[in-house]
N, C-alpha and C positions, 0 to 999 in steps of 0.2 A: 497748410497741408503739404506744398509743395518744401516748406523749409526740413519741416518731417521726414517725410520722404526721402531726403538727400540723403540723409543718414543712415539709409536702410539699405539692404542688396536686394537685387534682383529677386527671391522669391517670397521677400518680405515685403516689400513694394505692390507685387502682384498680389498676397494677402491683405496687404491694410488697404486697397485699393477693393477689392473685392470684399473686405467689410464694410467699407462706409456705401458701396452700393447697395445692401444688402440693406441698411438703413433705408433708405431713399425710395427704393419699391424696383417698378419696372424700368423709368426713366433712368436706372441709379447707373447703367455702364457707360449710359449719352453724356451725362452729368458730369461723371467723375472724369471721362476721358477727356471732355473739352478744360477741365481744371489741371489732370496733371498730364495731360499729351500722352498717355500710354493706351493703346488701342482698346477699342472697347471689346475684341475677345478677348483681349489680354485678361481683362478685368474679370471677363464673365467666366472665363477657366480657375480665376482666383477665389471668385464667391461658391462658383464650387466646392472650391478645395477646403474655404472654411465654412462652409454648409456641411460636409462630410465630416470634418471634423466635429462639430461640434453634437453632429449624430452617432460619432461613434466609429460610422463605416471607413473602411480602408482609406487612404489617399489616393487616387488617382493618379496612374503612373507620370511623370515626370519627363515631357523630351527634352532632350539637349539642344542646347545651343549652336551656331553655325561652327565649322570645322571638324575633323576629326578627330576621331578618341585618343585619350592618348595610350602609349604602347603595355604600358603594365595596368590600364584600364580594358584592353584586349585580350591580353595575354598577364595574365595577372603572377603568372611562376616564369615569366620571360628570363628573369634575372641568372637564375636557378638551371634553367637549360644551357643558358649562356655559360654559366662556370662549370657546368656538366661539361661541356665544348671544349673550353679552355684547359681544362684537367689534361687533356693528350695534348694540346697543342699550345700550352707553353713550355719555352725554354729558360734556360740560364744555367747556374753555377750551383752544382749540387751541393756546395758547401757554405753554400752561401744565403739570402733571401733574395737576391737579385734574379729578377724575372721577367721576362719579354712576352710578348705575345708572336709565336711563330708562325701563324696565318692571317693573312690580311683581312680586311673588311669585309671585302668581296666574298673572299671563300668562304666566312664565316657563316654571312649573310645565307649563300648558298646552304649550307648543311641545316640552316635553321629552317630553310624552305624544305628541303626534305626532309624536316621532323613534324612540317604542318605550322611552324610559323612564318608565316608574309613579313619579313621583316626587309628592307632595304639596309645600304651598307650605310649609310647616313645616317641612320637610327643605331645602329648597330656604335657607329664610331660613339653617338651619344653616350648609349649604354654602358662602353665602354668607360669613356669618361666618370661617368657618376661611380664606377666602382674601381676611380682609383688608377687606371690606365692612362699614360697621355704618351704625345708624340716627343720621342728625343730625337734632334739633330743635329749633326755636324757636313757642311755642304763645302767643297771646294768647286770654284769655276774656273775654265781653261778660256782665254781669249782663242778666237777664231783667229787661221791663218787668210793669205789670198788663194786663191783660187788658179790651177794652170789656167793659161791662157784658151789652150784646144780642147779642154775641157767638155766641152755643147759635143763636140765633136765624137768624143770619144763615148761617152755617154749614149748616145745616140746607135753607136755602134753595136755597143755591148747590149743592150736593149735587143736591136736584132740578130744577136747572135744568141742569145739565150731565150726568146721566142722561136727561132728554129730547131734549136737542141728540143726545147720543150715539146714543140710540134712533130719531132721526130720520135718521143718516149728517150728521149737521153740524157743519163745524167748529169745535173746542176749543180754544182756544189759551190758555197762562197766560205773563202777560209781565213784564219785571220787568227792571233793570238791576244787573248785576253789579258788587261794589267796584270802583272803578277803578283801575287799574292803572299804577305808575309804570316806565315802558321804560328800564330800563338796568341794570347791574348792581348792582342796590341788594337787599338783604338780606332774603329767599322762608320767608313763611309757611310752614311743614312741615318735614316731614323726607324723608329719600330716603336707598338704599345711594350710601354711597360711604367709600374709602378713606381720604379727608381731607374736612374741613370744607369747604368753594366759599367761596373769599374773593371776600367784595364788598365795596363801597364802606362806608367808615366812619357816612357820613351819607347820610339817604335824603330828603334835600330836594328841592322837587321844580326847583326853577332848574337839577338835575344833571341832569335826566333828559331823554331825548330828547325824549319827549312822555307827555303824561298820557295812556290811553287808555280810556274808557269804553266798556266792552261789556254789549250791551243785546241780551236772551234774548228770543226767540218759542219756545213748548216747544209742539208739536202732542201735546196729552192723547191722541187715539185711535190715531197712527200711532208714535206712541213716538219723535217727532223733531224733534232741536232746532235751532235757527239760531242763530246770533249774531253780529250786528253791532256792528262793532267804530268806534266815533268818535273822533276830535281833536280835538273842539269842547268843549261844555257837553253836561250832561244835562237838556233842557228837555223840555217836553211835544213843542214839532213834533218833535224829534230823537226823542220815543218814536213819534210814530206814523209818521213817516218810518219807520222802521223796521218797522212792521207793514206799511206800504203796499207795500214792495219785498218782504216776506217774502211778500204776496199776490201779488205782480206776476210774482216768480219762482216759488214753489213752489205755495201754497194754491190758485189758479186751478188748477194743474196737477191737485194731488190729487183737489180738490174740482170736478170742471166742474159747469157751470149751477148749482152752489149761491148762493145772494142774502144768506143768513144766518148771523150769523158772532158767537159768544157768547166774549168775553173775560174771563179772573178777571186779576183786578191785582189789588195791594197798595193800600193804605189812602193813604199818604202817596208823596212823587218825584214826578219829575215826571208820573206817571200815576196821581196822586192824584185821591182821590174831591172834594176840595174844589176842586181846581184847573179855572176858568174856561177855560184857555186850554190843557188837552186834552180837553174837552169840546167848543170852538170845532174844536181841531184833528182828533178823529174826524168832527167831520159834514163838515169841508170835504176831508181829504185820504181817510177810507176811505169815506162814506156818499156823500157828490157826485161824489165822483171815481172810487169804482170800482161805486157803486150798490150797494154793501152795508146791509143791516139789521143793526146793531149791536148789541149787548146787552153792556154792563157789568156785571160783577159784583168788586163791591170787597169785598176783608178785613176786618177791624175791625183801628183801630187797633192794632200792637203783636202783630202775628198774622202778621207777612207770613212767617213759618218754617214756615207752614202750605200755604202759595202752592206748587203741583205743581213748578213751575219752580227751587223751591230744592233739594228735595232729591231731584229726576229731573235735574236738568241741570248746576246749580252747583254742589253736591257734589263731581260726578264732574270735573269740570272742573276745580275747587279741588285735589282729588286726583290727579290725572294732572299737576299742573306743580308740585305741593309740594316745598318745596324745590329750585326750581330760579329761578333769574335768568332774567327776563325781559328778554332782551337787544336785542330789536327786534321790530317788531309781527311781521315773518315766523314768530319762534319765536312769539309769543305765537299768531298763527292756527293755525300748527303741532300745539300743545300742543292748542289747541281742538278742531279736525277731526279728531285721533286720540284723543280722546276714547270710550270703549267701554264696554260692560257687559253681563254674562252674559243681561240681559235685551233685548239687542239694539237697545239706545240707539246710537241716530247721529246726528253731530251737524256740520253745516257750520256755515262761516264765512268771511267774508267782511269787507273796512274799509267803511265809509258815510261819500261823502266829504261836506265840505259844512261849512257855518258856519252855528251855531244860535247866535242873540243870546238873551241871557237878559234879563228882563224884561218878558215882555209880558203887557200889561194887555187883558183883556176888560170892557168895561165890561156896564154889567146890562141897557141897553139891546139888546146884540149876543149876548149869553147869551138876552134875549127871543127871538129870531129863531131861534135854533136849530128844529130839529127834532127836539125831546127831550122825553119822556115818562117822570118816575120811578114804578117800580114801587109796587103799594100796600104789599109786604113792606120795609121799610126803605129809604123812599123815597130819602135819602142815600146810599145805599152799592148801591142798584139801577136803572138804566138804560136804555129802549132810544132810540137815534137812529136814524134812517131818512134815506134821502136827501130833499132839499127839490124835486126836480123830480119825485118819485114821490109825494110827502107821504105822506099813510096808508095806502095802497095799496099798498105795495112790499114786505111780507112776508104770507107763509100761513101761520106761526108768532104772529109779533108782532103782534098785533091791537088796535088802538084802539079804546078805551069810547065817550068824547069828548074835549071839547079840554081839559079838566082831568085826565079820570084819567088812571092810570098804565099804563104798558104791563108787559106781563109775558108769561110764554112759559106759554100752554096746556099743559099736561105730558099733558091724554087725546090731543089729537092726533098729539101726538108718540110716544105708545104707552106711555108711562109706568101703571102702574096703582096 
């Protein structure tokens, strides 16, 4: 009986088990179960089932087994909703059959919850899979540099320098430019669903490409809001605060009215480098003279700028929303930017900055004199404030000057910090 048995599944077992009881009388589920080791309700749910049978009456509903249903057992047109989904939000090459999937798991997952199916993004990658989607990648890695020495130090600084802006409602901004980006179909960091590979160009020179485009991030720390200006030119210091000026002219005035002071973290090196003469010339003339701003610099230490809020609140998500995809003209490239999202309620415009930024220019030590620049006494290199030159030391109730040597730096009990 037991060699029988082995050859039978699971509700064929529970029938032929449940016939020979049914043979045997009342004893017959004691019987059969010390013979084949299957429980004697097992048994007596079986004689049932072929009791019922053989009178004709229905069968008696069937439970499942341990584990949960599977997903097109649940949702039996799952599939069907999913390429309903997919219909808006893939991409590729209109001339082509090459096709991506333009929104992640996640998000997917999400819209399916709001059509009424409970589906997770792990189910969803499956689903994907069985119709045909998989992941393509192409990864480069960068070794790590050392790290400054003062580093701890500096760090620590900035920390309290941007808890008492914050404590005071004053703006935070971290800035920074993004890899620059070659426009055309040339060969996309990442991976993405798609059916087939996305053929591009053999070589990613850049003589092929429509234009180089250098996009350069303003991240608002307290409003959790990014910008990004996108340029055609060079990435020089005016081209960085050009871009902070217009990020103040259209948004920051907004957020911030009657605010006068305005605390930036940058990276150590680029063109809004701590050593660089000539965005130091270019904050006092285009944001401190020109929009009467109190400016406060705070620079990384070398070799740290992975540290900078901006890389991995802004540029991340950015680098990940267009992964693996060709960058076929700055339209898509804005596109990709402004639909940029995150469960943390990141949002993010974009805009092109048009304009011709010449590289090379020299500030000499005389014109660097004139400024109206004060280094902090914590790491006077890599700490800053400028003020406008028609306000001179008067112009902030934060920044406050010692005298004409010391350092400026931001009172942290005024600002409420303890």
């Amino acid at each position: 009986m037991n060699w029988f048995m082995s050859k039978l599944n699971k509700n064929q077992r529970r029938w032929y088990a449940g016939l020979e009881s049914n043979r045997i009388g009342n004893a017959g589920p004691r019987r059969i179960a010390s013979i084949t080791g299957l429980a004697a309700r097992t048994i007596r749910r079986g004689s049932e089932q072929v009791s019922n049978h053989s009178e004709g009456l229905p069968e008696a509903s069937q439970g499942r087994g341990p584990g949960r249903r599977p997903i097109r057992e649940v949702y039996p047109d799952i599939e069907s909703v999913l390429t309903g989904l997919l219909g808006d939000g893939v991409a590729g090459d209109p001339t082509s059959d090459k096709q991506w999937v333009r929104r992640s798991s996640q998000q997917l997952s999400k819209e399916l919850k709001e059509k009424g199916y409970q589906v997770c993004n792990r189910v969803v990658c499956k689903l994907l899979k069985s119709m045909g989607f998989s992941m393509r990648v192409n990864v480069k890695k960068r070794a790590s540099t050392p790290h400054a020495p003062s580093r701890d130090a500096q760090f620590d600084y900035i920390t309290a320098q941007r808890k008492a802006y914050l404590a005071a409602n004053l703006p935070v901004i971290s800035i920074d430019t993004k890899k620059k980006e070659l426009i055309g179909n040339f060969m996309a960091k990442g991976r993405s669903w798609c059916r087939n590979p996305v053929e591009v160009n053999e070589y990613s020179y850049a003589s092929l490409a429509e234009c180089l485009a250098v996009p350069y991030g303003v991240y608002d720390v307290a409003k959790n809001h990014g910008y990004v200006y996108v340029g055609r030119s060079v990435d020089t210091p005016e081209f960085a605060a050009t871009a902070v000026h217009k990020w103040w002219t259209d948004w920051g005035s907004q957020k911030y009215p009657g605010k006068t002071e305005l605390l930036i973290l940058a990276d150590g090196g680029g063109s809004n480098g701590c050593r660089s003469r000539a965005w130091r010339k270019q904050v006092q003339t285009q944001l401190c003279d020109g929009l009467g701003l109190t400016v406060t610099v705070c620079h990384y230490p070398p070799s740290c700028s992975k540290y900078n809020p901006i890389e991995r609140r802004l540029f991340s998500h950015i680098s990940m929303n267009w992964a693996g995809k060709p960058l076929l003209n700055l339209e898509v490239m804005l596109a990709y930017i402004r639909g940029t999202k995150t469960a943390k309620g990141l949002a993010v415009e974009a805009s092109l900055l048009e304009g011709e930024f010449k590289k090379g220019e020299r500030v000499t030590k005389k014109e660097l004199n004139r400024l109206a620049l004060r280094p902090h006494e914590q790491c006077p290199a890599w700490n800053y404030t400028v003020v406008p030159r028609m306000a001179g030391a008067q112009g902030s109730s934060i920044v406050t000057p010692r005298n004409d040597q010391a350092a400026y730096s931001l009172d942290v009990s005024q600002a409420g910090e303890r």
